[in-house]
C-alpha positions as a Markdown table, in Angstrom:
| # | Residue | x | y | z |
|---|---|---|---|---|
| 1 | Unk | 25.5 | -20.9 | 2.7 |
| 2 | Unk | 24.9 | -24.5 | 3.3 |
| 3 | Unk | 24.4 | -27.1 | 0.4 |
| 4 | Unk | 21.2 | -29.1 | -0.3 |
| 5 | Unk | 18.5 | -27.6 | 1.6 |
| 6 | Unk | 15.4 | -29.1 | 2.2 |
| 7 | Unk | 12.7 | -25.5 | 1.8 |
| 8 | Unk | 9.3 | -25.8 | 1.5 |
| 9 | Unk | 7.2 | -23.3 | 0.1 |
| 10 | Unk | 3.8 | -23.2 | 1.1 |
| 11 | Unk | 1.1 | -20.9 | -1.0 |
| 12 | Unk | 3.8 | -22.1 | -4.0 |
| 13 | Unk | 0.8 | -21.1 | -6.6 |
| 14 | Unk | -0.2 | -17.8 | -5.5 |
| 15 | Unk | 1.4 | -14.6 | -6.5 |
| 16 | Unk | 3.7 | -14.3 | -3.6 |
| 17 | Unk | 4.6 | -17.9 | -3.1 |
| 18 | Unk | 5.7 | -18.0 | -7.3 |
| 19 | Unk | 7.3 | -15.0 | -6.9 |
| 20 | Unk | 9.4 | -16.5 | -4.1 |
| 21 | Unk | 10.0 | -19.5 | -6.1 |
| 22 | Unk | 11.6 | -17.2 | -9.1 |
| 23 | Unk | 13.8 | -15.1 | -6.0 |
| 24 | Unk | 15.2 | -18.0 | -4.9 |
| 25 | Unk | 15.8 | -19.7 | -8.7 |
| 26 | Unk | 17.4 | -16.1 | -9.6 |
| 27 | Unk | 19.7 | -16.3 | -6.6 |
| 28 | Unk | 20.8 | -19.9 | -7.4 |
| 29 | Unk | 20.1 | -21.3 | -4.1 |
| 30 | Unk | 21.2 | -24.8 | -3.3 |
| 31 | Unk | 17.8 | -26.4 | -2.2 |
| 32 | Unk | 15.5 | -29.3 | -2.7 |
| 33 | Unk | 12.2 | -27.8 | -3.2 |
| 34 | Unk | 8.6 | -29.0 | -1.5 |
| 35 | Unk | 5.9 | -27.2 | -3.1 |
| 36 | Unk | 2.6 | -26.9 | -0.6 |
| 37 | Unk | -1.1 | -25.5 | -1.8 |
| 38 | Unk | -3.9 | -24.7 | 0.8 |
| 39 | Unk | -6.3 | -25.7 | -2.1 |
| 40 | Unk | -6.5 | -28.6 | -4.7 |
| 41 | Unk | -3.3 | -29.7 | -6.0 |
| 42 | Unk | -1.9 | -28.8 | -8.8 |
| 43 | Unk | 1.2 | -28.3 | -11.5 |
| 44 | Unk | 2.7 | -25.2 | -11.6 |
| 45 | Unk | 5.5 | -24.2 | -14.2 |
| 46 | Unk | 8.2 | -21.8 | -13.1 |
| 47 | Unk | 11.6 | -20.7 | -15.2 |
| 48 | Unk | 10.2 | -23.6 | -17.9 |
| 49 | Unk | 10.2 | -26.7 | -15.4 |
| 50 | Unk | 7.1 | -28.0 | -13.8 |
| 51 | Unk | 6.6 | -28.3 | -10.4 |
| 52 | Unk | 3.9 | -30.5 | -8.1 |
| 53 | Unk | 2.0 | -28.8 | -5.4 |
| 54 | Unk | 1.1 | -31.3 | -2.9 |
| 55 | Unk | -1.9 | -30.6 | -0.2 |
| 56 | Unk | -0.4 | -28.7 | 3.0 |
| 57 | Unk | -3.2 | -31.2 | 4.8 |
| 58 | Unk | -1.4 | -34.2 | 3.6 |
| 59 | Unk | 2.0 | -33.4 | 5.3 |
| 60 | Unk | 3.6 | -36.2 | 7.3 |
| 61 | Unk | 6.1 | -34.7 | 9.3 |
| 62 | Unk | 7.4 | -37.6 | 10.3 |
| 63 | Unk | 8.6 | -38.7 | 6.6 |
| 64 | Unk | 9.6 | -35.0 | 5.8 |
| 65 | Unk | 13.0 | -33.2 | 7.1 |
| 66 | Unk | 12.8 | -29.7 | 6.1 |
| 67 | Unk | 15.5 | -26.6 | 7.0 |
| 68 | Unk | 12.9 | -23.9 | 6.2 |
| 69 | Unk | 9.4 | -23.3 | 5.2 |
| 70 | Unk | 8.6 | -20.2 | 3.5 |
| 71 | Unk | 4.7 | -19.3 | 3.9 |
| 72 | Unk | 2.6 | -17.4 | 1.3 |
| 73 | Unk | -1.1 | -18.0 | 2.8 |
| 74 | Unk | -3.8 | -15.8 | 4.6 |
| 75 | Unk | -3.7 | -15.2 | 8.4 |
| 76 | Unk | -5.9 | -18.4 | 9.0 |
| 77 | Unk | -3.9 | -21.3 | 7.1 |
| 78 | Unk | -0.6 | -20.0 | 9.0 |
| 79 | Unk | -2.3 | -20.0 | 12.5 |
| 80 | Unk | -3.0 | -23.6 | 11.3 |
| 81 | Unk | 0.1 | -24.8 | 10.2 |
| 82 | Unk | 3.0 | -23.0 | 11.1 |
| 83 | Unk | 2.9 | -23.8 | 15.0 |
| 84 | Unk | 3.1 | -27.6 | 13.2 |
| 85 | Unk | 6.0 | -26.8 | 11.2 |
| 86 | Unk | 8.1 | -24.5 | 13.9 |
| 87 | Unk | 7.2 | -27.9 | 16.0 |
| 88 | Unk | 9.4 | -29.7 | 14.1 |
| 89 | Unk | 12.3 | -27.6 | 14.2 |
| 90 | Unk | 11.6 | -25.9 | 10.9 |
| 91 | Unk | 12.4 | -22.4 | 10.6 |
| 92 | Unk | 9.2 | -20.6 | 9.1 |
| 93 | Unk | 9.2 | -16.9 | 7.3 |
| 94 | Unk | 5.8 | -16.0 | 7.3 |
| 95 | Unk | 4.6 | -13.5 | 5.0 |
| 96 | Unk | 1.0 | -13.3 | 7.1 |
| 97 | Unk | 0.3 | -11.1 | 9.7 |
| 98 | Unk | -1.0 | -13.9 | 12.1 |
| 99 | Unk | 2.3 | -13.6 | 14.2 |
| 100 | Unk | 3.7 | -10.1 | 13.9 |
| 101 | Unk | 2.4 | -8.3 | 16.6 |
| 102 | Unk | 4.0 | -11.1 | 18.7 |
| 103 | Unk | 6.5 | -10.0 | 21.1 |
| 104 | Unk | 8.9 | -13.0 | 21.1 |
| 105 | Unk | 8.5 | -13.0 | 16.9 |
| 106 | Unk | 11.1 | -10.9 | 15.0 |
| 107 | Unk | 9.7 | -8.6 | 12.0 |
| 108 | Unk | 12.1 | -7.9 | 10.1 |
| 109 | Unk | 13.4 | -6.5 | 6.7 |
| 110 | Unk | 17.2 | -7.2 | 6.7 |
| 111 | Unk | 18.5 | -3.8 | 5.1 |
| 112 | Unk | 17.0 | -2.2 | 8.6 |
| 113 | Unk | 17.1 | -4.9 | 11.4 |
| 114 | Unk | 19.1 | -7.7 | 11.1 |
| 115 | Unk | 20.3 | -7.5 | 14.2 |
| 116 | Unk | 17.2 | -8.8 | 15.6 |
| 117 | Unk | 17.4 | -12.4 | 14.3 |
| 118 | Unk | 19.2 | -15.2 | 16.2 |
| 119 | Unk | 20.1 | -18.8 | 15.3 |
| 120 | Unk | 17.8 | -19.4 | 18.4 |
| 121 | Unk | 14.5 | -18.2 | 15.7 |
| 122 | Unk | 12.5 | -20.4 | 14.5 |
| 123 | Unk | 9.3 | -18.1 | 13.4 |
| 124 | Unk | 10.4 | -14.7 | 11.5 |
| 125 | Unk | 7.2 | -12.8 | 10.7 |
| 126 | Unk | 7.8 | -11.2 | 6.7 |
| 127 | Unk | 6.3 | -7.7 | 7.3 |
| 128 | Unk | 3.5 | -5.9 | 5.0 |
| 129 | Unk | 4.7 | -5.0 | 1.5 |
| 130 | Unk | 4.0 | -1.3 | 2.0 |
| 131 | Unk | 5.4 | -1.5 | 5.4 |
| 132 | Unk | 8.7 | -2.7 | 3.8 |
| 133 | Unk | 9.4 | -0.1 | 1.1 |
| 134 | Unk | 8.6 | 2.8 | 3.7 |
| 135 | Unk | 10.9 | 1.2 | 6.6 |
| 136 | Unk | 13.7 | 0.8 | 4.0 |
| 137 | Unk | 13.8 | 4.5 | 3.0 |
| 138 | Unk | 13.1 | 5.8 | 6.8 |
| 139 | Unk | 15.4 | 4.1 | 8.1 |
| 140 | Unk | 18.9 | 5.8 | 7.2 |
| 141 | Unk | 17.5 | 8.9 | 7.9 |
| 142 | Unk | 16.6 | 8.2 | 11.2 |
| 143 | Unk | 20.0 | 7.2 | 12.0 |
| 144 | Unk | 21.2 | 10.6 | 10.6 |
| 145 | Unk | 18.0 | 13.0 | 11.7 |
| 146 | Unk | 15.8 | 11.7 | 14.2 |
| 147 | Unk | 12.3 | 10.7 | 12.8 |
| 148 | Unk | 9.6 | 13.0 | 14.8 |
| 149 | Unk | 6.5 | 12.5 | 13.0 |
| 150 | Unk | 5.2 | 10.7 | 9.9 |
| 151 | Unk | 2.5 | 11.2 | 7.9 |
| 152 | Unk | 2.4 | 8.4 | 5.1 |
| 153 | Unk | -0.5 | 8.2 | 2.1 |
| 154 | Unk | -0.1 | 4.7 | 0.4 |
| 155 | Unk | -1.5 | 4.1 | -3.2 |
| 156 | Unk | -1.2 | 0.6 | -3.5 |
| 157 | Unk | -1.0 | -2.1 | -6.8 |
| 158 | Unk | -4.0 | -4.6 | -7.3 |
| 159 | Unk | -1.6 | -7.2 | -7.4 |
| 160 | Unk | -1.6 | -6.4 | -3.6 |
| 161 | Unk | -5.1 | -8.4 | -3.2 |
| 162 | Unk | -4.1 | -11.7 | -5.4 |
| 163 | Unk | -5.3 | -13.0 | -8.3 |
| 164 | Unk | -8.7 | -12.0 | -8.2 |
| 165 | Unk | -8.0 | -8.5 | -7.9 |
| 166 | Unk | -5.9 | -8.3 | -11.2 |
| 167 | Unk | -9.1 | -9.7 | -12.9 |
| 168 | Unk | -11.1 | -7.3 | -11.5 |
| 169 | Unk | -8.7 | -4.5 | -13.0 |
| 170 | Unk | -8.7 | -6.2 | -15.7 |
| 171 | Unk | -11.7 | -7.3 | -16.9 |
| 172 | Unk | -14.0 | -4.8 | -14.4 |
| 173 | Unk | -15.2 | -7.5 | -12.5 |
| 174 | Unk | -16.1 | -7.6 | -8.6 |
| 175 | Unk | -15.2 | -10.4 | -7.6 |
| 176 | Unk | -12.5 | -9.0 | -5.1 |
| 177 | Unk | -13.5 | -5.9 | -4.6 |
| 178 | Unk | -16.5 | -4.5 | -3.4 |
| 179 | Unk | -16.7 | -1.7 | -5.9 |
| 180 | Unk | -15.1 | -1.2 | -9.4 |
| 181 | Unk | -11.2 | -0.8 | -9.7 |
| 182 | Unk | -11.5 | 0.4 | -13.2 |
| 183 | Unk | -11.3 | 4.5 | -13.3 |
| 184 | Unk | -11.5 | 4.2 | -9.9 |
| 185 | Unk | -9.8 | 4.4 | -6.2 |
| 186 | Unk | -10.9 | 2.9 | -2.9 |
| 187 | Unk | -10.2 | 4.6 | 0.0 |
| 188 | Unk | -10.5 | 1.2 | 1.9 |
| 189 | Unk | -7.9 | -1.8 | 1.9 |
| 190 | Unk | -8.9 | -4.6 | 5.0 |
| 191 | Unk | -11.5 | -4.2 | 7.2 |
| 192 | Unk | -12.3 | -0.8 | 9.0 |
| 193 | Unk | -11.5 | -0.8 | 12.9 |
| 194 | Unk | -13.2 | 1.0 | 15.9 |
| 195 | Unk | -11.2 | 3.9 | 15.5 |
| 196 | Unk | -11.9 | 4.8 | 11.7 |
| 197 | Unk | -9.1 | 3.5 | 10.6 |
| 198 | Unk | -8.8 | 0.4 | 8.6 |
| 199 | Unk | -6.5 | -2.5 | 9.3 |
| 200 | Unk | -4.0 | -1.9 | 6.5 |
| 201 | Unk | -3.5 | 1.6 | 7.8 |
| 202 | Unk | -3.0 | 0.0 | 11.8 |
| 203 | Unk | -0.7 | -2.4 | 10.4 |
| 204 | Unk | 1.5 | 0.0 | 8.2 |
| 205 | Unk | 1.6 | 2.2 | 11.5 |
| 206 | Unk | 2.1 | -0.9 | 14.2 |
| 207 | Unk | 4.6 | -2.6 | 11.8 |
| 208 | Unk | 6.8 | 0.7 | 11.3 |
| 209 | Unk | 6.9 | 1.5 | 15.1 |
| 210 | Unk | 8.3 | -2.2 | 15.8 |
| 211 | Unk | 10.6 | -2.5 | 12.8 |
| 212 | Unk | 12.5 | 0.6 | 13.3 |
| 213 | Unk | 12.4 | 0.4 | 17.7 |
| 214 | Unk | 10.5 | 3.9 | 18.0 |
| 215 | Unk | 8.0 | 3.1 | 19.9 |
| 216 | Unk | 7.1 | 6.4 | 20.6 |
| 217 | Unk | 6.9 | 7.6 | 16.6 |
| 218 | Unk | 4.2 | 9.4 | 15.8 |
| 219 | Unk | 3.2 | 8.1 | 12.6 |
| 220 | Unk | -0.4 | 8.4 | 10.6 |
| 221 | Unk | -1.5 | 6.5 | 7.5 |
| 222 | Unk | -4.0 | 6.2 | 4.6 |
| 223 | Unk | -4.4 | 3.4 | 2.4 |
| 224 | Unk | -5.6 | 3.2 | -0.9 |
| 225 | Unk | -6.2 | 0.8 | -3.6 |
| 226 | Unk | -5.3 | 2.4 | -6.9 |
| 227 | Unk | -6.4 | 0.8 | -10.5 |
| 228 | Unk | -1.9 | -0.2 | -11.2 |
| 229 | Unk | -1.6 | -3.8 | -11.9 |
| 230 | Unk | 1.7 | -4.0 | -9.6 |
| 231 | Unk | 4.0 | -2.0 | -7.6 |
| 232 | Unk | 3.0 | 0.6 | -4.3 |
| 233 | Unk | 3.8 | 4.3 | -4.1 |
| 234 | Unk | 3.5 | 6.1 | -1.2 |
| 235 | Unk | 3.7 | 10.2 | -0.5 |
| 236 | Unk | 5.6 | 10.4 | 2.9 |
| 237 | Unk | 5.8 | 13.7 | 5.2 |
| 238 | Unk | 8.8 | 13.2 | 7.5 |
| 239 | Unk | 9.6 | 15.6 | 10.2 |
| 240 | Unk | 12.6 | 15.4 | 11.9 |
| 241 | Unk | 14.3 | 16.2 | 15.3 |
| 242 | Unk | 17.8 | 17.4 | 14.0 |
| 243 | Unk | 18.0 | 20.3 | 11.5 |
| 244 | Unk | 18.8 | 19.3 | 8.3 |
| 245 | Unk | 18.5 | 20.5 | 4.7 |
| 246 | Unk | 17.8 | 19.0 | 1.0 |
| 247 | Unk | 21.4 | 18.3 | 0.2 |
| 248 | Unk | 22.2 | 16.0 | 3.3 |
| 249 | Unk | 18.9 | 14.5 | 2.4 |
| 250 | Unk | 19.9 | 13.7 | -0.9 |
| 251 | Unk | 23.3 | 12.1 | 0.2 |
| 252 | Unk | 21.9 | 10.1 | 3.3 |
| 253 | Unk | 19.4 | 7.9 | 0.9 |
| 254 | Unk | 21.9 | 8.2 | -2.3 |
| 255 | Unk | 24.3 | 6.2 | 0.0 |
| 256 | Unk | 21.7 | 4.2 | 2.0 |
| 257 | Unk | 21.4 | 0.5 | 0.9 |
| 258 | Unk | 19.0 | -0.9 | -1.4 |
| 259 | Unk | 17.3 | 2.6 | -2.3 |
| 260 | Unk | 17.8 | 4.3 | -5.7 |
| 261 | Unk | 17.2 | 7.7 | -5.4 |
| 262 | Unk | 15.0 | 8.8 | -8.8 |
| 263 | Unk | 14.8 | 12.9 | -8.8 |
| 264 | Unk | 15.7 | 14.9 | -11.8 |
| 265 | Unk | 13.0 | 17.3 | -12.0 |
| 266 | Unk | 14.6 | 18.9 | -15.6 |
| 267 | Unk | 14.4 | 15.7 | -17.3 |
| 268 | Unk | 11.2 | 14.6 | -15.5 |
| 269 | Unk | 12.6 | 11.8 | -13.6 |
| 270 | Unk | 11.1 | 10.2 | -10.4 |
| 271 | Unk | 9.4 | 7.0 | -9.1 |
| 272 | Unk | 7.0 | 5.4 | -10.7 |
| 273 | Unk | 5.4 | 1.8 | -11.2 |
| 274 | Unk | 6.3 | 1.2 | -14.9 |
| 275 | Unk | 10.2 | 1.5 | -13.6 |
| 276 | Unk | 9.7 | 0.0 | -10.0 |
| 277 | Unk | 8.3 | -3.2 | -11.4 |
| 278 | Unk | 10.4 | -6.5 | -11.3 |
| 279 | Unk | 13.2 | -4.2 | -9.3 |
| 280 | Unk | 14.3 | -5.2 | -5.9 |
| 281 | Unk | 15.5 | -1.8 | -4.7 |
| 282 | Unk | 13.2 | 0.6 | -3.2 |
| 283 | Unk | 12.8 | 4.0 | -5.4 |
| 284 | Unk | 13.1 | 7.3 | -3.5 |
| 285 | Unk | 12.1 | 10.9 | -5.3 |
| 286 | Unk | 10.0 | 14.0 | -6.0 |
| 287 | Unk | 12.2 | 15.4 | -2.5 |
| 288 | Unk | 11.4 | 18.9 | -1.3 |
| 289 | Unk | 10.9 | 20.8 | 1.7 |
| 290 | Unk | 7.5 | 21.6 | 3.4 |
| 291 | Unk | 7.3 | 25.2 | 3.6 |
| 292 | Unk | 4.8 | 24.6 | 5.8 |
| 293 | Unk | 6.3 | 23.1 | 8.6 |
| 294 | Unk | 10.1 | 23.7 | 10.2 |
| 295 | Unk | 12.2 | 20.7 | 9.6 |
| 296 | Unk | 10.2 | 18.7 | 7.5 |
| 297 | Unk | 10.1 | 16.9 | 4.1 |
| 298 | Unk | 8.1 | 15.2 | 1.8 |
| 299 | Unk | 9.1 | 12.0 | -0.4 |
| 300 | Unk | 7.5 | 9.7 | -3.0 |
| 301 | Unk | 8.3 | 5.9 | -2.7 |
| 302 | Unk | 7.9 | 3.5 | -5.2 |
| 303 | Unk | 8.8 | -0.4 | -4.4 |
| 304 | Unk | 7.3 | -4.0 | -6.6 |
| 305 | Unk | 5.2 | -5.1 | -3.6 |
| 306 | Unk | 5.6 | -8.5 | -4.9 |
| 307 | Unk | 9.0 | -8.7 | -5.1 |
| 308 | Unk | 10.9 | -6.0 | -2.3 |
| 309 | Unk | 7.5 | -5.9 | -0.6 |
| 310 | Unk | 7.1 | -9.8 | 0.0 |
| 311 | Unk | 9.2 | -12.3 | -1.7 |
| 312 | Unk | 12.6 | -10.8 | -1.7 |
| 313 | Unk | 12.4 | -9.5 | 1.5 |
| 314 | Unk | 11.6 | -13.2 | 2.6 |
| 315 | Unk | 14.4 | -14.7 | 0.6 |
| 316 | Unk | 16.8 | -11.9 | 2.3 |
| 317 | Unk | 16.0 | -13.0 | 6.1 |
| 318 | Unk | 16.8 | -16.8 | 5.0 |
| 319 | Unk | 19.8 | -15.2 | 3.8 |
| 320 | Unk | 20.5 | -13.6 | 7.0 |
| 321 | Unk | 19.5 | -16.5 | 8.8 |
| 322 | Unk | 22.1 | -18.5 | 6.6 |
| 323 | Unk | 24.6 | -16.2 | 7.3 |
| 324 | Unk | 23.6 | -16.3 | 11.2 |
| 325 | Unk | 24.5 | -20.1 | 10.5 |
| 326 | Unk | 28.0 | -19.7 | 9.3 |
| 327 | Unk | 29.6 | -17.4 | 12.0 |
């Protein structure tokens, strides 16, 4: 990996753009670091030093030389800025979803397609947390079985939403949501479409089809926002092409990369938040066969949507990328 970096991160005092901040402390990467706030500016303190973030609108790009901007702000903000950035030969990883339905914009999660990232990129589109944990734990077994069908149920963390959302769980406010989290689920995350479904569920679904090249998969989804501070589980039905059985199961995702399978019935052991949180793998368990349907199997996945879900994720396609560099 080169030396001295220049990386910006931009949304450095939200939860995804600190939590980037700690990935790439943790990982001891060699970088100068420009710290960049859509709102007021502020000081921010991270691993016990303190840190200025500047105003994004008060970039001068032709006093600043960066290598990579990593960005952690809504849909809008990026539509605004990153073309600026990419403009000046910066290589952005966006964590938004303003660019990745693009055709010429790789989505990618490096554990399943790395393959689709050339020195050539300058925009990488980070995908959706839930999309990432669910990708991670399809993927080796579609290299192994054939993926027919999915049916995914998500159960996401209020962390998910930002700050405002972990207030409102709480202190049972609303000032994120528009009913209670407290005691409570919501069988809504985004804004509903014209065909019923809502935008996190057309995402999870758009996202998976491009990520894994099946255009074809038939995949369904429903999203819901659960009263857990941090961390998404999802219950997947997976039906596959190619007869298989529990065992191979098992040993395709106990030797898959980056997945910890977590299923010891006896001694009660499987995913949950509590042991998924501040984890970078993606946690695979309660494993069984639905009798109800030939060549089909349900799994619970667990995954920090902070961290595997959006910031380490991130920090793993500028490690790609880096590596891209080197050959």
């Amino acid at each position: 990996m080169r030396k001295n970096l220049e990386i910006a991160v931009v949304g450095a005092s939200g939860l995804v753009g600190q939590k980037i901040l700690e990935v790439l402390f943790e990982r001891k990467i060699d970088a100068n670091l420009h710290l960049y706030a859509s709102e007021r500016e502020k000081t921010i303190e991270i691993n016990g030093n303190k840190y200025f973030v500047k105003d994004i609108n008060k970039i001068d790009f032709s006093q600043i030389k960066l290598d990579y901007a990593f960005f952690a702000v809504d849909a809008e903000i990026a539509k605004k800025f990153v073309p600026l950035f990419v403009k000046n030969n910066i290589t952005v990883i966006d964590n938004s979803n303003a660019f990745r339905r693009e055709n010429n914009v790789p989505l990618v999660v490096p554990q399943v397609n790395s393959h689709v990232l050339k020195p050539s990129c300058k925009l990488i589109s980070n995908p959706n947390c839930s999309t990432i944990q669910l990708v991670t734990a399809l993927k080796p077994l579609d290299e192994k079985f054939k993926i027919k069908r999915v049916v995914a149920s998500t159960y996401q963390a209020v962390s998910g939403a930002g700050k405002n959302a972990i207030q409102d769980l709480l202190n049972n406010t609303q000032t994120k949501f528009e009913y209670p989290i407290q005691n409570n689920l919501i069988p809504q995350i985004d804004i509903f479409l014209p065909n019923r479904y809502t935008k996190e569920e057309d995402k999870l679904i758009f996202e998976s089809k491009k990520i894994l090249e099946l255009p074809n998969l038939k995949i369904t989804a429903t999203a819901v926002r659960v009263p857990v501070l941090n961390c998404h589980s999802e219950s997947v039905n997976v039906e596959f092409e190619k007869k298989t059985n529990i065992e191979e199961i098992f040993s395709t995702l106990k030797n898959a990369k980056n997945i910890i399978v977590q299923d010891d019935i006896e001694n009660k052991l499987y995913p949950m938040p509590i042991l998924a949180n501040e984890r970078d793998e993606v946690f695979v368990g309660r494993i069984r066969e639905d009798e109800s349907r030939e060549n089909c199997f349900n799994f619970w996945i667990v995954a920090d949507n902070l961290r595997r879900g959006a910031a380490s994720n991130a920090v793993d396609i500028f490690e790609a990328m880096e590596k891209i560099y080197e050959e």
